[in-house]
TIVO-2410 file (N, C-alpha, C; in nm, 3 decimals):
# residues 170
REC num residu      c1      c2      c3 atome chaine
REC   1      X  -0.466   4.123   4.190     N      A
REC   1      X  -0.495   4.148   4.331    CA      A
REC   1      X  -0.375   4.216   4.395     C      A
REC   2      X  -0.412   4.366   4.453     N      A
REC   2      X  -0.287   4.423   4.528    CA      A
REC   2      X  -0.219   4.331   4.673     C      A
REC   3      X  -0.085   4.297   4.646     N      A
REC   3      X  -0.046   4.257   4.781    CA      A
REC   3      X  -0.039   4.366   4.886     C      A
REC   4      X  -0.031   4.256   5.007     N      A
REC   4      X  -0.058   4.338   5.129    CA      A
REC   4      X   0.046   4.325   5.172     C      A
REC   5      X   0.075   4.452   5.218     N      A
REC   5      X   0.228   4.501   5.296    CA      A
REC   5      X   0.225   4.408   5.424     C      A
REC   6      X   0.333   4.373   5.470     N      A
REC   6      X   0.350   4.293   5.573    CA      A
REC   6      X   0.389   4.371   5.702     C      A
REC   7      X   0.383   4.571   5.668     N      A
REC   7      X   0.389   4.693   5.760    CA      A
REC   7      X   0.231   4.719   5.804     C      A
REC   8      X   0.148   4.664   5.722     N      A
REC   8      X   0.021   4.691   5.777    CA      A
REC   8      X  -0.054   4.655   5.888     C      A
REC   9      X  -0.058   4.752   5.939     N      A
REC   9      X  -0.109   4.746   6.099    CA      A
REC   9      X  -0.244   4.773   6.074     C      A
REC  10      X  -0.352   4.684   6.129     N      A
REC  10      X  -0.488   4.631   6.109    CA      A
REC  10      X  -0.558   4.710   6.269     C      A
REC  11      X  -0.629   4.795   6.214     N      A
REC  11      X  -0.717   4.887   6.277    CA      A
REC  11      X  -0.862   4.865   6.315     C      A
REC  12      X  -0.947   4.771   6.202     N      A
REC  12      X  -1.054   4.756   6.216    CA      A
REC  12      X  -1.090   4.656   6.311     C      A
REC  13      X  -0.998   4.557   6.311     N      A
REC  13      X  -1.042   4.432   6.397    CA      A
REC  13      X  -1.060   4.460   6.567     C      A
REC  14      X  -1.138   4.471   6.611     N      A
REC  14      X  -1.183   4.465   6.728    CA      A
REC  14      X  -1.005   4.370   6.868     C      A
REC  15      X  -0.960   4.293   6.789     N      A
REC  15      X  -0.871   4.279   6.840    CA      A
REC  15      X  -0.717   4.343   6.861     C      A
REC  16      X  -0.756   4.480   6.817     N      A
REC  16      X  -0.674   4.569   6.844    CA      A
REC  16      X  -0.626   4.695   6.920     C      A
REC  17      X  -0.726   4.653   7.016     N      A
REC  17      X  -0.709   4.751   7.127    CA      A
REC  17      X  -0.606   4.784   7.182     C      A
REC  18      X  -0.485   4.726   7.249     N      A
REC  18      X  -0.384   4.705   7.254    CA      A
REC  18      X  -0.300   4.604   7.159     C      A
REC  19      X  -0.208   4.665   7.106     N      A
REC  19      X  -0.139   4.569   7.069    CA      A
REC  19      X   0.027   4.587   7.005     C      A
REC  20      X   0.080   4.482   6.996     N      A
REC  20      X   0.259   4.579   7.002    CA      A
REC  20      X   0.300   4.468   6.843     C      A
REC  21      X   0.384   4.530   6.765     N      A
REC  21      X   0.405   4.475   6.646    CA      A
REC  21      X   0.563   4.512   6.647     C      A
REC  22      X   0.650   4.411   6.652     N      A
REC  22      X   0.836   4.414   6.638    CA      A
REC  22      X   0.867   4.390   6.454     C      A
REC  23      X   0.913   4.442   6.397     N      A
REC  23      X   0.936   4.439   6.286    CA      A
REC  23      X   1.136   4.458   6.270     C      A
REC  24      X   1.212   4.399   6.167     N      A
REC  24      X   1.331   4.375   6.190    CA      A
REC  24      X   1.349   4.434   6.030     C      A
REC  25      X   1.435   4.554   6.057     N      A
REC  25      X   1.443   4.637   5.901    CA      A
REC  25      X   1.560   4.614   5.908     C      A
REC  26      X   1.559   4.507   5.759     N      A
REC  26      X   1.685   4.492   5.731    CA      A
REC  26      X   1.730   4.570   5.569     C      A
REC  27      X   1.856   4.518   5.528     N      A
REC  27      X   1.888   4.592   5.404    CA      A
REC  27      X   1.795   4.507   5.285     C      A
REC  28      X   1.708   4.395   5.307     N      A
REC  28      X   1.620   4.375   5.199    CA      A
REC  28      X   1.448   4.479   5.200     C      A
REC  29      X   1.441   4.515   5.347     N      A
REC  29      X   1.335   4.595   5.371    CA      A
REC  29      X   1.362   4.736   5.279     C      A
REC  30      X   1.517   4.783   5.277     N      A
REC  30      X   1.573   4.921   5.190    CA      A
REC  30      X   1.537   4.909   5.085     C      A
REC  31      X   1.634   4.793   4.996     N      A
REC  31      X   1.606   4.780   4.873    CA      A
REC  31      X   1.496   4.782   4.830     C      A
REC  32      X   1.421   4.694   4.876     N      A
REC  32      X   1.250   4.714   4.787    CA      A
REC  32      X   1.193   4.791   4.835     C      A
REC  33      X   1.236   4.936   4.865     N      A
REC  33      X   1.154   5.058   4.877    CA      A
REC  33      X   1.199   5.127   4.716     C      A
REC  34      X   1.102   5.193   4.667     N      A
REC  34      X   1.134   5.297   4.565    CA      A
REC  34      X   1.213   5.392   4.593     C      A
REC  35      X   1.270   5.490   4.559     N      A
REC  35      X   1.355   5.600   4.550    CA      A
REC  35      X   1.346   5.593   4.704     C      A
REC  36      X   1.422   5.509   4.723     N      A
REC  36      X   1.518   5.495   4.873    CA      A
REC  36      X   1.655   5.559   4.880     C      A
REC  37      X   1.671   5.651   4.927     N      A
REC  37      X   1.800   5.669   4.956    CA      A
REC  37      X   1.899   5.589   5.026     C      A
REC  38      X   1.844   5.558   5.156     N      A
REC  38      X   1.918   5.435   5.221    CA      A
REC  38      X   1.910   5.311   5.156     C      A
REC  39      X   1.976   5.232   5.130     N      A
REC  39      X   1.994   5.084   5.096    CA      A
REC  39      X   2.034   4.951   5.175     C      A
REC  40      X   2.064   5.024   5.281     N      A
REC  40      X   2.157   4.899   5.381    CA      A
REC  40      X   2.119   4.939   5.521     C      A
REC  41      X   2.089   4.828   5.595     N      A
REC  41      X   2.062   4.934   5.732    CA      A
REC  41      X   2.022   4.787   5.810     C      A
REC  42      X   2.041   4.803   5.934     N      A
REC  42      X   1.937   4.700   6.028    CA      A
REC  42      X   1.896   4.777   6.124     C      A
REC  43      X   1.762   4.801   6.164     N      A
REC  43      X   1.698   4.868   6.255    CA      A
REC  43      X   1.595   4.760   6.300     C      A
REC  44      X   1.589   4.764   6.440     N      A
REC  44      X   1.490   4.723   6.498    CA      A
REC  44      X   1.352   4.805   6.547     C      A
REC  45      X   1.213   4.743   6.482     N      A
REC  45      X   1.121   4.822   6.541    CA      A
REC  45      X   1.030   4.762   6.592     C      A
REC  46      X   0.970   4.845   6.704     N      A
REC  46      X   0.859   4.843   6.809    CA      A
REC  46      X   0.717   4.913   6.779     C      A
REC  47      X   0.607   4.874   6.732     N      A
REC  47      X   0.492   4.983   6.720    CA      A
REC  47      X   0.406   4.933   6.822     C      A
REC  48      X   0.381   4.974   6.866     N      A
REC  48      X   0.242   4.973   6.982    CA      A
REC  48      X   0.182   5.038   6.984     C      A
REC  49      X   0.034   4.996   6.924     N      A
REC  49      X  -0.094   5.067   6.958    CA      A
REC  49      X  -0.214   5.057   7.052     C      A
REC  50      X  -0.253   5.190   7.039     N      A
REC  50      X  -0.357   5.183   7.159    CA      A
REC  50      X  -0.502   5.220   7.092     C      A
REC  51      X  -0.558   5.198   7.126     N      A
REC  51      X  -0.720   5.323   7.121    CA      A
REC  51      X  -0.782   5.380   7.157     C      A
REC  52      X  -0.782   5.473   7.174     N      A
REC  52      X  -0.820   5.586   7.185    CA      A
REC  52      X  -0.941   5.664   7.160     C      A
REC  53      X  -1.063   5.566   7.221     N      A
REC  53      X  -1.201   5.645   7.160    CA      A
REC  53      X  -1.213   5.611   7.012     C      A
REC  54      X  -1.205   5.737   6.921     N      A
REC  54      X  -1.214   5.651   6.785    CA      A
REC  54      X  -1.060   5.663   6.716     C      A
REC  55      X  -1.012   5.685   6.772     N      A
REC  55      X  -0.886   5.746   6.756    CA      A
REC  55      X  -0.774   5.654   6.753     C      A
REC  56      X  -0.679   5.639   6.729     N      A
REC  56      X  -0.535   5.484   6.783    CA      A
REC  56      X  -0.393   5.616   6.783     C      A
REC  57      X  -0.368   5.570   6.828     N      A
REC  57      X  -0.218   5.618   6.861    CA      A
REC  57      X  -0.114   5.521   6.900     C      A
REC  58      X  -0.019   5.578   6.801     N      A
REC  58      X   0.103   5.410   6.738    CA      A
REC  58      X   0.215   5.473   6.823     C      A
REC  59      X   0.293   5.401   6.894     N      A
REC  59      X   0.426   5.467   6.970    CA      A
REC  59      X   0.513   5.381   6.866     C      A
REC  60      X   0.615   5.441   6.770     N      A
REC  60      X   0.689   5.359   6.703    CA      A
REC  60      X   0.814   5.418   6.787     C      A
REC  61      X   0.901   5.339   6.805     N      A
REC  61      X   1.048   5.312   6.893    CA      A
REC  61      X   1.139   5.232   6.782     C      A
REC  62      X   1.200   5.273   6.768     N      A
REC  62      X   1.342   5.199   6.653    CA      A
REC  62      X   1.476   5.243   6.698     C      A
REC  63      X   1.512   5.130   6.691     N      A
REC  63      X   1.680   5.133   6.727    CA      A
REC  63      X   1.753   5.052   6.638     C      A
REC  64      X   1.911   5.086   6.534     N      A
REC  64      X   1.985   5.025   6.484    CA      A
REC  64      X   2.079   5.139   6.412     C      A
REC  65      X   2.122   5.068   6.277     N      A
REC  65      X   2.192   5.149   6.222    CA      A
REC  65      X   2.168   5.158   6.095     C      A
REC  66      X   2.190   5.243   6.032     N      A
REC  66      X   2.153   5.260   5.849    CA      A
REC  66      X   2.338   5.333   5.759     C      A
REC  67      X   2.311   5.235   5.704     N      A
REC  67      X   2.463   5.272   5.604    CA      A
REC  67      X   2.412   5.451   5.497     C      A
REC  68      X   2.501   5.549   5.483     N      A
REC  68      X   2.479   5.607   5.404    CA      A
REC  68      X   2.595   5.678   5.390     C      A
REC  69      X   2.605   5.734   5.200     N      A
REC  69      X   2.704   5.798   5.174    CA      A
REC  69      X   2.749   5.902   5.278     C      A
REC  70      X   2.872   5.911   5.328     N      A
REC  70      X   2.977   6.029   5.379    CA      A
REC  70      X   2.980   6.147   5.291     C      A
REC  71      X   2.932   6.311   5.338     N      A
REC  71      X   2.888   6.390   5.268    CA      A
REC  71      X   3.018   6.451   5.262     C      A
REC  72      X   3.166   6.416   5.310     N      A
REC  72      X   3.293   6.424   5.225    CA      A
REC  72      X   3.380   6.311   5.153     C      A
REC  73      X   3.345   6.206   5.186     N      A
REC  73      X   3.412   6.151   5.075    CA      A
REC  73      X   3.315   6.080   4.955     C      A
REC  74      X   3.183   6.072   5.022     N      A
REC  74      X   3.152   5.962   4.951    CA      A
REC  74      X   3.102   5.858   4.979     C      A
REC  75      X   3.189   5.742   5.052     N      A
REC  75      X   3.211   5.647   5.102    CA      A
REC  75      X   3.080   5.592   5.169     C      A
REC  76      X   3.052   5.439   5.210     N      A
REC  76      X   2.942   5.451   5.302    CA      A
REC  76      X   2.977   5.502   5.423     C      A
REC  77      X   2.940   5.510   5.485     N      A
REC  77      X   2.956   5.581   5.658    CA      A
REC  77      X   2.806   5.481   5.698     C      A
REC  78      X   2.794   5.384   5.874     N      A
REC  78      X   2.758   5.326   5.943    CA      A
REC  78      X   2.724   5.477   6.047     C      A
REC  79      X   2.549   5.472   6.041     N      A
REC  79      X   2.491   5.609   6.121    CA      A
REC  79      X   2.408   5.530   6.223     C      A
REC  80      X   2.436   5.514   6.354     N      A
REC  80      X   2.307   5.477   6.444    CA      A
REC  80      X   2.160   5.548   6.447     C      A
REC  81      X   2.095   5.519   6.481     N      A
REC  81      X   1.969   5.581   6.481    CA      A
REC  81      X   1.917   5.551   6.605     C      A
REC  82      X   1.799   5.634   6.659     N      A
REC  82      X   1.729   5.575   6.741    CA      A
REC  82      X   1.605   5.678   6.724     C      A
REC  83      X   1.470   5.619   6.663     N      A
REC  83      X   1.355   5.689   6.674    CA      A
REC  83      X   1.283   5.635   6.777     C      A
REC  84      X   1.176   5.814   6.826     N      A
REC  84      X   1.087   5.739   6.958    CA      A
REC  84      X   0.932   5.873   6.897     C      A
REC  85      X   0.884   5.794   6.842     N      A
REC  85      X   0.770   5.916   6.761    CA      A
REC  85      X   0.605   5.835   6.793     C      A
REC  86      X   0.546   5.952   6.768     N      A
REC  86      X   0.418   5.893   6.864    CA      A
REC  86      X   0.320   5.929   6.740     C      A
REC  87      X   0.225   5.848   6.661     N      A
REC  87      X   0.141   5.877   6.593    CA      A
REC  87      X  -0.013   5.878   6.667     C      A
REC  88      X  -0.108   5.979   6.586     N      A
REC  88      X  -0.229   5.978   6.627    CA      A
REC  88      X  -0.307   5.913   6.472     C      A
REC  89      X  -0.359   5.822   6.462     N      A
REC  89      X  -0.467   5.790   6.329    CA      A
REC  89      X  -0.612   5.762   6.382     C      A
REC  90      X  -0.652   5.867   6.285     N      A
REC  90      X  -0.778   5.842   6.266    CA      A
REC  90      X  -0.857   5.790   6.147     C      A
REC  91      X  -1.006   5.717   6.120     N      A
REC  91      X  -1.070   5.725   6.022    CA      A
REC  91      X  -1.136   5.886   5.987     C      A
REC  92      X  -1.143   5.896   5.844     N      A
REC  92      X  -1.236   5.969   5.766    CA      A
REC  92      X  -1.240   5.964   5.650     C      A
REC  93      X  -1.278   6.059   5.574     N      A
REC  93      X  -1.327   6.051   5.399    CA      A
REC  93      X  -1.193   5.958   5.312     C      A
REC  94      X  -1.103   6.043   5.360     N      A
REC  94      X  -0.961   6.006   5.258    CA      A
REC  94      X  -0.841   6.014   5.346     C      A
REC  95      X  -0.749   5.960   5.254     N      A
REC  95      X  -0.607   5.991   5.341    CA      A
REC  95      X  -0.541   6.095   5.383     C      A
REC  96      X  -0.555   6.203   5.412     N      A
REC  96      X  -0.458   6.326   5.458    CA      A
REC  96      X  -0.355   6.292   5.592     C      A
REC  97      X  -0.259   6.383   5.605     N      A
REC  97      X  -0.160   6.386   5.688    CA      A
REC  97      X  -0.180   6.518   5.750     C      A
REC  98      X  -0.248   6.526   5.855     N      A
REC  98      X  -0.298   6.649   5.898    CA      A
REC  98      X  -0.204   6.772   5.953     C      A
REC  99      X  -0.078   6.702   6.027     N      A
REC  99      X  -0.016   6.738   6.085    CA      A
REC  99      X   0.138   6.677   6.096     C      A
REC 100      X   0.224   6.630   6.166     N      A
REC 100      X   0.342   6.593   6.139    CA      A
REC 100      X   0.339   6.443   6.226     C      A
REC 101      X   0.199   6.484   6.314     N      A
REC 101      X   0.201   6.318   6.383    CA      A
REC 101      X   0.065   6.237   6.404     C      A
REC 102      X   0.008   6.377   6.301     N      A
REC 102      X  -0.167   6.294   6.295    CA      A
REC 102      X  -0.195   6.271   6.145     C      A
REC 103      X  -0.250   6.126   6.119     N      A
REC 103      X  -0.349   6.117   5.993    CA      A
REC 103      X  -0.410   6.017   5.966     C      A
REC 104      X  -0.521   6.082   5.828     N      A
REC 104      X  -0.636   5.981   5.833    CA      A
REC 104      X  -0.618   5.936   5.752     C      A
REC 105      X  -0.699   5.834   5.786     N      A
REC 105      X  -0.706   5.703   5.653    CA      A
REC 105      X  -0.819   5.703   5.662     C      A
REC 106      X  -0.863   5.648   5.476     N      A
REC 106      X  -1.043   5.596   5.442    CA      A
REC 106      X  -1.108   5.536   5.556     C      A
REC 107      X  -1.190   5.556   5.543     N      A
REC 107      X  -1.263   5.478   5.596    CA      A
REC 107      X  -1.296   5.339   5.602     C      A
REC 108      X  -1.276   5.277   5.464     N      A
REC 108      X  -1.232   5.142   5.372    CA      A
REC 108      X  -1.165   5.121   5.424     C      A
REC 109      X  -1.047   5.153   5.481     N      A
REC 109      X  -0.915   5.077   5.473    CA      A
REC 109      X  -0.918   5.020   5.611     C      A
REC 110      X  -0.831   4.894   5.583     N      A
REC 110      X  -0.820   4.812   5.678    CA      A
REC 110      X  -0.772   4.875   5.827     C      A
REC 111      X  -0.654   4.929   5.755     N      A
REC 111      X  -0.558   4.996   5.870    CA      A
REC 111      X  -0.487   5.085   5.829     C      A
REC 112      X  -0.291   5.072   5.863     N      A
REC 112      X  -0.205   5.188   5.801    CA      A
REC 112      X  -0.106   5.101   5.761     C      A
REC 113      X  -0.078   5.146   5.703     N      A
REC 113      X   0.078   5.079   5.613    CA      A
REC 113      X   0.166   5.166   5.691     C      A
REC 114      X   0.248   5.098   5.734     N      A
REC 114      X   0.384   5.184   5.807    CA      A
REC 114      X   0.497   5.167   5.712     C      A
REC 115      X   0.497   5.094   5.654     N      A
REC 115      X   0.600   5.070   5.565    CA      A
REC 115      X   0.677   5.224   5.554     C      A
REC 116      X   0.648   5.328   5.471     N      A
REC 116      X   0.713   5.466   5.457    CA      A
REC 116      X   0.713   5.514   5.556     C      A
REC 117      X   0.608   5.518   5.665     N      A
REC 117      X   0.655   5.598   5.761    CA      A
REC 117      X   0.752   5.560   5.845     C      A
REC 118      X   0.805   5.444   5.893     N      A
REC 118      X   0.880   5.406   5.928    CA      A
REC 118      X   1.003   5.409   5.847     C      A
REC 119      X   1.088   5.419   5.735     N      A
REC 119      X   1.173   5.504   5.652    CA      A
REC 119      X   1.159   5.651   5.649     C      A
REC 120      X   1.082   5.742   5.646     N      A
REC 120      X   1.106   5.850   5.703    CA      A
REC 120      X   1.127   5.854   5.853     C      A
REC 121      X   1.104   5.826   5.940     N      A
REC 121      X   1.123   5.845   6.074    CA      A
REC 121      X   1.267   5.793   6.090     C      A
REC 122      X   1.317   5.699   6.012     N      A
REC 122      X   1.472   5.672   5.991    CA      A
REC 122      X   1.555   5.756   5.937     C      A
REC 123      X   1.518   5.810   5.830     N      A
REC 123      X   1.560   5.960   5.744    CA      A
REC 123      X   1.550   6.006   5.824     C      A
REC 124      X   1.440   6.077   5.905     N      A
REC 124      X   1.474   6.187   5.979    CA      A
REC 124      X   1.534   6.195   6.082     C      A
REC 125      X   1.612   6.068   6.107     N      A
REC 125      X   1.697   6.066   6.194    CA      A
REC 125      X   1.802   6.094   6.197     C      A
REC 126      X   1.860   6.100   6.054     N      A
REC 126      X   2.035   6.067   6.019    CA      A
REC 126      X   2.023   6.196   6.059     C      A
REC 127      X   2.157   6.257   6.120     N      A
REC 127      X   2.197   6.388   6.097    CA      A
REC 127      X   2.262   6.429   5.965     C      A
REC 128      X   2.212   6.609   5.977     N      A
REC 128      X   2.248   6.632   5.856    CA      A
REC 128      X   2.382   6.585   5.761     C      A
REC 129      X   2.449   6.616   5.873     N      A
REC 129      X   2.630   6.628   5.838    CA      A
REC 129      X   2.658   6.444   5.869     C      A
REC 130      X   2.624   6.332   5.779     N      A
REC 130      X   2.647   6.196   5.782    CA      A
REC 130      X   2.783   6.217   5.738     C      A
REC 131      X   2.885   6.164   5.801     N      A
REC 131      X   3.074   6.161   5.756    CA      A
REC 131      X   3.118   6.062   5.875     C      A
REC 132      X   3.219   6.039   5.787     N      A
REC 132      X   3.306   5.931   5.898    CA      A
REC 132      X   3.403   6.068   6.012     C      A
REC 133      X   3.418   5.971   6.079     N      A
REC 133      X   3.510   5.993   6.207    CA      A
REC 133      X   3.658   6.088   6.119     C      A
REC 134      X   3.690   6.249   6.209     N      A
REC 134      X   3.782   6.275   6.136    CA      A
REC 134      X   3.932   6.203   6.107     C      A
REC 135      X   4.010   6.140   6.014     N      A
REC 135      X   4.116   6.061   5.975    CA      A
REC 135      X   4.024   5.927   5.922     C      A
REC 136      X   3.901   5.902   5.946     N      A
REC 136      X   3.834   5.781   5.892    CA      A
REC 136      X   3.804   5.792   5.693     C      A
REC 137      X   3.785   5.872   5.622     N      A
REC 137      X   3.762   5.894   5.514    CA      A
REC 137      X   3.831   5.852   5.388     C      A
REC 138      X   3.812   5.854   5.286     N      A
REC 138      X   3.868   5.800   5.170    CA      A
REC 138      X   3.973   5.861   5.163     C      A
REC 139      X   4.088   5.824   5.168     N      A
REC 139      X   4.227   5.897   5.159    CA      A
REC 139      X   4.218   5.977   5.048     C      A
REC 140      X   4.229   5.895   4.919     N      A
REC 140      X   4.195   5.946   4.777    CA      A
REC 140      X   4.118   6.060   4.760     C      A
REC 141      X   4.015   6.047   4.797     N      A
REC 141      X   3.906   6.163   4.797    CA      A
REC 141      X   3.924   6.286   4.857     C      A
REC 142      X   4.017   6.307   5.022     N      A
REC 142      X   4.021   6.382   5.128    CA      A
REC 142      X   4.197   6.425   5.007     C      A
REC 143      X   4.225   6.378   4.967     N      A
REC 143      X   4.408   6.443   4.872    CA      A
REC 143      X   4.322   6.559   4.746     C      A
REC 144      X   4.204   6.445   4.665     N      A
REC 144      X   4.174   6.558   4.586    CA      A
REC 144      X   4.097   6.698   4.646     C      A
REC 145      X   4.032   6.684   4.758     N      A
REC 145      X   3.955   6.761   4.836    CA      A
REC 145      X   4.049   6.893   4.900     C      A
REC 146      X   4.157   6.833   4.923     N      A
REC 146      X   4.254   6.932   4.987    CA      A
REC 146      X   4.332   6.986   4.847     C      A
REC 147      X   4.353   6.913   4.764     N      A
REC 147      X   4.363   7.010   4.643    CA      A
REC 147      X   4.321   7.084   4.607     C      A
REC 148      X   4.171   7.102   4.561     N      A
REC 148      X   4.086   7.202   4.494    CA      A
REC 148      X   4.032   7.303   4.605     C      A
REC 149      X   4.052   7.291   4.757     N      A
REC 149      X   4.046   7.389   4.836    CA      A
REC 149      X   4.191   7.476   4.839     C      A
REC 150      X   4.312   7.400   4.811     N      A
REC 150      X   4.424   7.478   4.800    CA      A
REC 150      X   4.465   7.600   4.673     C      A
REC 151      X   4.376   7.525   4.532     N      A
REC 151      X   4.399   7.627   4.447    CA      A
REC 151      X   4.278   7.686   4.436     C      A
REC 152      X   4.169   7.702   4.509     N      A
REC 152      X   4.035   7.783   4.565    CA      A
REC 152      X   4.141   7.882   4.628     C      A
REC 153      X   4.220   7.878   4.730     N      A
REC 153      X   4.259   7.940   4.837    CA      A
REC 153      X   4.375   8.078   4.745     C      A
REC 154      X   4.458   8.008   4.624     N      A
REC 154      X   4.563   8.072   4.579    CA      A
REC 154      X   4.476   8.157   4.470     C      A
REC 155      X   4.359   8.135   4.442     N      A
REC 155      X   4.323   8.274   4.341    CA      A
REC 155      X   4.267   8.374   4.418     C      A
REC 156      X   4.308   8.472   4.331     N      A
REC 156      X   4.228   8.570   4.414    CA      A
REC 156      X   4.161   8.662   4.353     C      A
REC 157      X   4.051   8.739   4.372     N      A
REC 157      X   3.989   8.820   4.334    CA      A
REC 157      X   4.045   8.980   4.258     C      A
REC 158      X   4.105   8.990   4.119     N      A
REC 158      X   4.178   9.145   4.125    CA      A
REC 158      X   4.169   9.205   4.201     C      A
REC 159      X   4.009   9.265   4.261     N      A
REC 159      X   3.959   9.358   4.295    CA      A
REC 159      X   4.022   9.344   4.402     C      A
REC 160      X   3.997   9.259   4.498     N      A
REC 160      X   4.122   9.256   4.634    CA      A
REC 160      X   4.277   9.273   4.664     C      A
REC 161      X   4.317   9.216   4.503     N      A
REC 161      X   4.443   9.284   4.467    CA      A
REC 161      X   4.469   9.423   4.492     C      A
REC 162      X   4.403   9.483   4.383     N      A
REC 162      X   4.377   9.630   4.388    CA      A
REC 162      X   4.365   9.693   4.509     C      A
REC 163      X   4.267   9.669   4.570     N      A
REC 163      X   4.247   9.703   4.723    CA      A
REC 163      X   4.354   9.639   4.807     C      A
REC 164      X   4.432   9.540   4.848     N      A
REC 164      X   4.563   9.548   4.965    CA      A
REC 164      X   4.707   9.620   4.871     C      A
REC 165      X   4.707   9.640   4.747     N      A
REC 165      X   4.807   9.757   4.702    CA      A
REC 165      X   4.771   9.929   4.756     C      A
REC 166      X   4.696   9.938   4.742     N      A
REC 166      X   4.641  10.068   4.785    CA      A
REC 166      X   4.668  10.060   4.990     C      A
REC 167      X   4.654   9.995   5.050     N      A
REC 167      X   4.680   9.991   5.186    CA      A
REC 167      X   4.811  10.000   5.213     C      A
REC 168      X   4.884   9.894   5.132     N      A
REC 168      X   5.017   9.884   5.132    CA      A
REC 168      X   5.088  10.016   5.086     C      A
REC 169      X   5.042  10.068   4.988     N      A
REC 169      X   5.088  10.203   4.937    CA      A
REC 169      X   5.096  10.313   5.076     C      A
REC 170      X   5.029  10.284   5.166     N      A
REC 170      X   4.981  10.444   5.317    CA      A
REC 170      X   5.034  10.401   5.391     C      A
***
């Protein structure tokens, strides 16, 4: 028997006309995701749905923070977040994602699993450039870093050789 996500927000029941669901993402919510990038994080979330004719529309609101590697040293780096994203779901045949804030589910199905969408809407929060504060970084890492940009910096291309002798020559 498949277990049931404890993200599943229940659509069919007549008692869902309004209704608001707080969920508390912690770093055990990370881990037992599959090919999670994030692993550590506490975010707080808000979904509230409405209905909409045949239609529901989920306001998910999240606020906290998610740990992720520093894209210069490495290191974890502590990223706040704050999502405010508005879904439209509908029933039909099968599941598609119609759009970036509309989709359907079977007709069968109970409801929606937020589970992933709520980790992407966290992903798509981090900014690109995740790094610590400048002087915050792995010392170690930021010595070899300034190394291999220093002997990047001392080679040089012949051809540019060639070319500032010839300037220098007039």
């Amino acid at each position: 028997m498949p277990t049931v996500s404890k993200y599943l927000i229940p659509l069919k029941s007549g008692d869902n006309q309004n209704a608001t669901y707080s969920f508390v993402l912690n770093d055990n919510f990370f881990e037992l995701l599959e090919d999670a990038e994030i692993k550590k994080g506490n975010v707080n979330a808000s979904l509230k749905v409405k209905k909409l004719g045949e239609a529901f529309c989920i306001d998910v609101l999240m606020d906290g923070s998610v740990e992720v590697p520093c894209v210069r040293c490495l290191d974890p780096v502590i990223i706040e977040i704050s999502v405010d994203e508005h879904l439209k779901v509908s029933y039909g045949e099968a599941y598609s994602e119609e759009d970036d804030n509309r989709i359907v589910i079977p007709e069968d199905a109970e409801g929606i699993d937020m589970e992933w969408l709520m980790y992407e809407f966290i992903v798509l929060s981090i900014p690109i450039q995740h790094k610590h504060k400048e002087g915050d970084c792995n010392k170690q890492m930021e010595s070899l870093l300034s190394n291999y940009e220093n002997q990047l910096n001392e080679q040089t291309d012949p051809r540019w050789d060639a070319l500032k002798s010839l300037i220098k020559n007039n």
